[in-house]
LUMLUMNU-687500 format. One record per residue (C-alpha): residue number from 0; residue in one letter; y, x, z. Coordinates in nm, 3 decimals. Layout:
k:NUM | r:A | v:Y | u:X | w:Z
...
//
This chain:
k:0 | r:X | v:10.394 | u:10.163 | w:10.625
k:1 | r:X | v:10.359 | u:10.026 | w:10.975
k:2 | r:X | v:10.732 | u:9.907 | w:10.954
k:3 | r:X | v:10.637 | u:9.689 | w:10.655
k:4 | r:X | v:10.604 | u:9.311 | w:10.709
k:5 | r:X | v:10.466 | u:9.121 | w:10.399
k:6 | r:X | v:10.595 | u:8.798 | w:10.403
k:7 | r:X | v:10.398 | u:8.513 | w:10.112
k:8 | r:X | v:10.439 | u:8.083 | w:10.084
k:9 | r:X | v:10.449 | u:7.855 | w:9.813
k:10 | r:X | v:10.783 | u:7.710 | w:9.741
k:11 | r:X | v:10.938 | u:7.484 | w:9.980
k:12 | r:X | v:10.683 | u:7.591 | w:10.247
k:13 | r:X | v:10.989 | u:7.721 | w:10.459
k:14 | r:X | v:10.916 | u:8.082 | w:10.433
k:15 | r:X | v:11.240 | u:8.193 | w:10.326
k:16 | r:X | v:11.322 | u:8.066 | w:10.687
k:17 | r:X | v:11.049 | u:8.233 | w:10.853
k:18 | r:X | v:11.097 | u:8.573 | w:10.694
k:19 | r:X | v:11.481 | u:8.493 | w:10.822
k:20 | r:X | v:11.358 | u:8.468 | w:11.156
k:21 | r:X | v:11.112 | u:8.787 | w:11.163
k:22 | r:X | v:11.434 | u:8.956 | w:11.002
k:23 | r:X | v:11.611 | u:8.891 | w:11.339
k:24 | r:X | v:11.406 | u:8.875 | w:11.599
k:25 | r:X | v:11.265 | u:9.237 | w:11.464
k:26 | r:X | v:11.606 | u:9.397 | w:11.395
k:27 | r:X | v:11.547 | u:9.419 | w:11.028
k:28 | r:X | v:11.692 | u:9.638 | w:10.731
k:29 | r:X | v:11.934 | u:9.364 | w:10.542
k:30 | r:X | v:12.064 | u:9.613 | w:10.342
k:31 | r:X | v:11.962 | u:9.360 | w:10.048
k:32 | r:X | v:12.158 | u:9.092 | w:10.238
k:33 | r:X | v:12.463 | u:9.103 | w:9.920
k:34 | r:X | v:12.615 | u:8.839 | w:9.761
k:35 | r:X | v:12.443 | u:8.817 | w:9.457
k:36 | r:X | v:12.102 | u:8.809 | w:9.638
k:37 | r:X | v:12.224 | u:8.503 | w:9.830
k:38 | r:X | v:12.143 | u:8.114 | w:9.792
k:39 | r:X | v:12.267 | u:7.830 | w:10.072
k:40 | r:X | v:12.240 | u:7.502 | w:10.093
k:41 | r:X | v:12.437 | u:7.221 | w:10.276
k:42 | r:X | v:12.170 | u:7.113 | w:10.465
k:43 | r:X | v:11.958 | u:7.383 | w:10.481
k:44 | r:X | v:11.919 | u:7.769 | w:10.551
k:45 | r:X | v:11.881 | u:7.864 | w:10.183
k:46 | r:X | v:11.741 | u:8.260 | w:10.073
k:47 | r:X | v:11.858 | u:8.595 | w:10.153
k:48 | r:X | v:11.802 | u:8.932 | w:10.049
k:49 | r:X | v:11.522 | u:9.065 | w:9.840
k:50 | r:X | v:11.223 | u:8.868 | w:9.688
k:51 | r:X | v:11.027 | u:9.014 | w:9.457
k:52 | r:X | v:10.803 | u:8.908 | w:9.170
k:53 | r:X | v:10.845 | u:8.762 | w:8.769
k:54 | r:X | v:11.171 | u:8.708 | w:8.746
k:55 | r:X | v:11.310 | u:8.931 | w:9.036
k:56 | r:X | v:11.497 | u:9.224 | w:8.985
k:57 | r:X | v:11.199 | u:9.397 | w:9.191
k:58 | r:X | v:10.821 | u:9.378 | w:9.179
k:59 | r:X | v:10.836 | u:9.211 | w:8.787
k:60 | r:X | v:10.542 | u:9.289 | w:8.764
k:61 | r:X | v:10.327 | u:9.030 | w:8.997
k:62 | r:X | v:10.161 | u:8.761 | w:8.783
k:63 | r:X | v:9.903 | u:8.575 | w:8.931
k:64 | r:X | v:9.529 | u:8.680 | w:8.775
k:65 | r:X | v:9.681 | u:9.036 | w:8.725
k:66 | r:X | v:9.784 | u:9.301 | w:8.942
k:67 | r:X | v:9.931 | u:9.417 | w:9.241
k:68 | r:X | v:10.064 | u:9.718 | w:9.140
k:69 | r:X | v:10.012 | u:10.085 | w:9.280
k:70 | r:X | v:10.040 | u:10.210 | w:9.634
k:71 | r:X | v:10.311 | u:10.376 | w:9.475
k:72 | r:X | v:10.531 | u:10.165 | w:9.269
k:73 | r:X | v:10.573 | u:9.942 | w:9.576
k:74 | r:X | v:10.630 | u:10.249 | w:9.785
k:75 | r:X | v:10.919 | u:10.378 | w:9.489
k:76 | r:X | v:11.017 | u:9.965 | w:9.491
k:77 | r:X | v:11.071 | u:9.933 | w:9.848
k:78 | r:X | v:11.279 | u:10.231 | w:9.867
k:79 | r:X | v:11.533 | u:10.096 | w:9.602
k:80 | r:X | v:11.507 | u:9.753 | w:9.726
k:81 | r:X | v:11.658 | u:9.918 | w:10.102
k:82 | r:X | v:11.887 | u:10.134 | w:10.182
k:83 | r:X | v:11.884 | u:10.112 | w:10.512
k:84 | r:X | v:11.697 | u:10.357 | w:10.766
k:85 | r:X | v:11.339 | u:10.447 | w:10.628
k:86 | r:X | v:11.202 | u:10.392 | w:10.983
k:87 | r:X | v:11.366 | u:10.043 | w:11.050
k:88 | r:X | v:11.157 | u:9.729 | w:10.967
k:89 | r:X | v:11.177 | u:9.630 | w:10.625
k:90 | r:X | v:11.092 | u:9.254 | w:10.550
k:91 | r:X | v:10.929 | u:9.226 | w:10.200
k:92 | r:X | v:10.901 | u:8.862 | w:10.037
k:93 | r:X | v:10.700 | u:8.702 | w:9.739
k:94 | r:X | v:10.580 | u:8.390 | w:9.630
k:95 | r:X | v:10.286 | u:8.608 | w:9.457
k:96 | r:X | v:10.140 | u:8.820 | w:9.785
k:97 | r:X | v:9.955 | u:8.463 | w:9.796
k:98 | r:X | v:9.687 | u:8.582 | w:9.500
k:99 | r:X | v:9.699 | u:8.956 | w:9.625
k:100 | r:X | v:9.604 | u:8.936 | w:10.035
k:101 | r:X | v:9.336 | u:9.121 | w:10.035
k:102 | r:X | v:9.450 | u:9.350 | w:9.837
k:103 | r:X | v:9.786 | u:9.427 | w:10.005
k:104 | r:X | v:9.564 | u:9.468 | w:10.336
k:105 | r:X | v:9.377 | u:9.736 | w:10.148
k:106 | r:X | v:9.671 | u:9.903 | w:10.056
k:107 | r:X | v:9.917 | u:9.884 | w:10.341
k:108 | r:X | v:9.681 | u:9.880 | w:10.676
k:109 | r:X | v:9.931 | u:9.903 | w:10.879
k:110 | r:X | v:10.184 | u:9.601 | w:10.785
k:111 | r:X | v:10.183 | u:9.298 | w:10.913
k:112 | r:X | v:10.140 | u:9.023 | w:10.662
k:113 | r:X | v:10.270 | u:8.668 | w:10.768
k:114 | r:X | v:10.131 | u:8.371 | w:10.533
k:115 | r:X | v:10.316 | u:8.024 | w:10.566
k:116 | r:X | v:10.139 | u:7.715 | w:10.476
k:117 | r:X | v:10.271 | u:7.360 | w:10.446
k:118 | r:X | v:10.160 | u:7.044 | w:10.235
k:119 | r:X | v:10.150 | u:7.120 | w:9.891
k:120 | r:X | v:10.388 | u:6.742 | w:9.794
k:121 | r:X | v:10.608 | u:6.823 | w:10.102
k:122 | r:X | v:10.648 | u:7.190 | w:9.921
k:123 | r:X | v:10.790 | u:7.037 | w:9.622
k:124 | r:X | v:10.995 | u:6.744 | w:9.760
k:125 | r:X | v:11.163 | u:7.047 | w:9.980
k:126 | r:X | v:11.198 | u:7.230 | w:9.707
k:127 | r:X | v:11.358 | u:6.945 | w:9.525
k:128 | r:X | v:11.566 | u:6.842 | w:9.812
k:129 | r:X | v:11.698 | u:7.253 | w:9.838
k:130 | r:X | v:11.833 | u:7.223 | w:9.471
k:131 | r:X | v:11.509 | u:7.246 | w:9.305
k:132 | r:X | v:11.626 | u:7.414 | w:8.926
k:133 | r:X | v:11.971 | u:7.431 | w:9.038
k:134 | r:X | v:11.873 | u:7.734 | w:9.302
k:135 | r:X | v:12.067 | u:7.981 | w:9.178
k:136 | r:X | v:11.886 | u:8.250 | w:9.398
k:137 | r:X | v:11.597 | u:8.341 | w:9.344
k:138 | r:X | v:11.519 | u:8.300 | w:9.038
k:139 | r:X | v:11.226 | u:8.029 | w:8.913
k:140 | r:X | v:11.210 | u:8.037 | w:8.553
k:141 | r:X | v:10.823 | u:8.170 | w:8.605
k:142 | r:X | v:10.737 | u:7.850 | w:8.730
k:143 | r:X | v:10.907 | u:7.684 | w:8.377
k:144 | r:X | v:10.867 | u:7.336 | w:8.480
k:145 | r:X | v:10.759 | u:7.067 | w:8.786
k:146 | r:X | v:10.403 | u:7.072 | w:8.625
k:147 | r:X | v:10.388 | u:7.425 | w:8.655
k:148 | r:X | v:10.518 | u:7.437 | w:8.989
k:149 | r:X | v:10.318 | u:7.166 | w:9.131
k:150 | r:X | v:9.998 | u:7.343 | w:8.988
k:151 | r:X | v:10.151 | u:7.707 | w:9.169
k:152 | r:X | v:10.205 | u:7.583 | w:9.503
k:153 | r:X | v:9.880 | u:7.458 | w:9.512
k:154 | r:X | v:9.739 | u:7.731 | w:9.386
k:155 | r:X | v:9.933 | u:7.962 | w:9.628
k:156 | r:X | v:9.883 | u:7.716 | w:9.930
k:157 | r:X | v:9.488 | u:7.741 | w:9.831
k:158 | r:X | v:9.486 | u:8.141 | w:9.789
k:159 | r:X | v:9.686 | u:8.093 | w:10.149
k:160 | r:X | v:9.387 | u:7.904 | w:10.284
k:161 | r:X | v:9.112 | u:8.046 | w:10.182
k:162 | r:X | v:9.242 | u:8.420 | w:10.314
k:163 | r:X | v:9.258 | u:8.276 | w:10.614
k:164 | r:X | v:8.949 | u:8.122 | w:10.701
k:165 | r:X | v:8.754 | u:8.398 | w:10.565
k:166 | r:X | v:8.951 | u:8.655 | w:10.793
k:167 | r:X | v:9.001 | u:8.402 | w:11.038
k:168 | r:X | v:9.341 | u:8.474 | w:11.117
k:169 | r:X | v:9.524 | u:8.336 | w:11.381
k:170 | r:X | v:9.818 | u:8.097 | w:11.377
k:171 | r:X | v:10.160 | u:8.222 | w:11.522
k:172 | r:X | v:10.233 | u:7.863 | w:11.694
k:173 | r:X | v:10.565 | u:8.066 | w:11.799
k:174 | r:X | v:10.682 | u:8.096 | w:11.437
k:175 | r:X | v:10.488 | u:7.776 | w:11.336
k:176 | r:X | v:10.704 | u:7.532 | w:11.613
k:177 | r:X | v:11.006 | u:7.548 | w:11.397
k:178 | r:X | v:10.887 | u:7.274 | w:11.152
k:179 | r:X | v:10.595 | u:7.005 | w:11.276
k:180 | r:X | v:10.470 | u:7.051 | w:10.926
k:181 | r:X | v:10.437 | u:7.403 | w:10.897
k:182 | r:X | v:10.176 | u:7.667 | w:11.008
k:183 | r:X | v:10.213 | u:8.033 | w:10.996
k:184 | r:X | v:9.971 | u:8.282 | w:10.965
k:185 | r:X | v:10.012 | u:8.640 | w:11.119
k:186 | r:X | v:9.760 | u:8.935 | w:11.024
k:187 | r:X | v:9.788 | u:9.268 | w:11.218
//
């Protein structure tokens, strides 16, 4: 699935805005762009579209320290997720990919996978600051509680890392020049 890009952060790492970004600049399927799949802030961007992951109405399934799924429920998952062209780019976004990298490399050798990294305390004060509990899209009830966020971004920044320096993948200072804070990670 060439067409595929796999887009992971912790929360309040500014991926939502990133994967926003690839959506355009690539001339993305936002077929999933409805209103129910739809969160803005005030002051800033907010989410769009499908995410997918405990919780979501797609890709229930991810739990960190279980399992990625099949080649082909995320095959069968994308295609309900889109309805758009089967050629056009799809954009596919989860807090999870974090703990599955290498995996999702294995399985889909052809997609890009873009990993976004940020602080782990500016994570959560964004996160806060975005409507922390009061996000009404997407859903965060898998995280239950700050001390069970705090632990999963770090946990999700650290699987983030550690991907990266052992297959030393380059930073996309394009994509990362948006925020000071923020680097972004782009595997081909």
């Amino acid at each position: 699935m060439k067409n595929w890009i796999f887009v992971t952060g912790a929360p309040g790492s500014h991926w939502s805005g990133v994967g926003q970004e690839i959506r355009f600049n690539h001339h993305a399927d936002i077929t999933d762009y409805t209103a129910d799949k739809e969160y803005m802030h005030s002051k800033f961007g907010g989410h769009k579209g499908n995410y997918y992951g405990p919780g979501m109405q797609y890709g229930r399934w991810l739990e960190k320290n279980f399992s990625l799924g099949t080649k082909e429920q995320w095959i069968d998952e994308i295609n309900k997720s889109f309805s758009g062209p089967e050629d056009q780019v799809k954009v596919i976004m989860s807090h999870h990919f974090a703990y599955y990298l290498d995996e999702l490399k294995e399985m889909f050798p052809e997609s890009q996978i873009v990993a976004c990294l940020r602080d782990c305390d500016d994570c959560l004060e964004w996160w806060h600051q975005a409507g922390g509990w009061d996000i009404t899209y997407p859903s965060y009830e898998w995280y239950r509680d700050d001390i069970k966020m705090k632990h999963e971004i770090y946990w999700q920044n650290k699987a983030i890392i550690h991907w990266v320096q052992k297959r030393n993948v380059p930073e996309n200072t394009q994509l990362s020049n948006k925020h000071k804070d923020l680097k972004v990670y782009v595997y081909k």
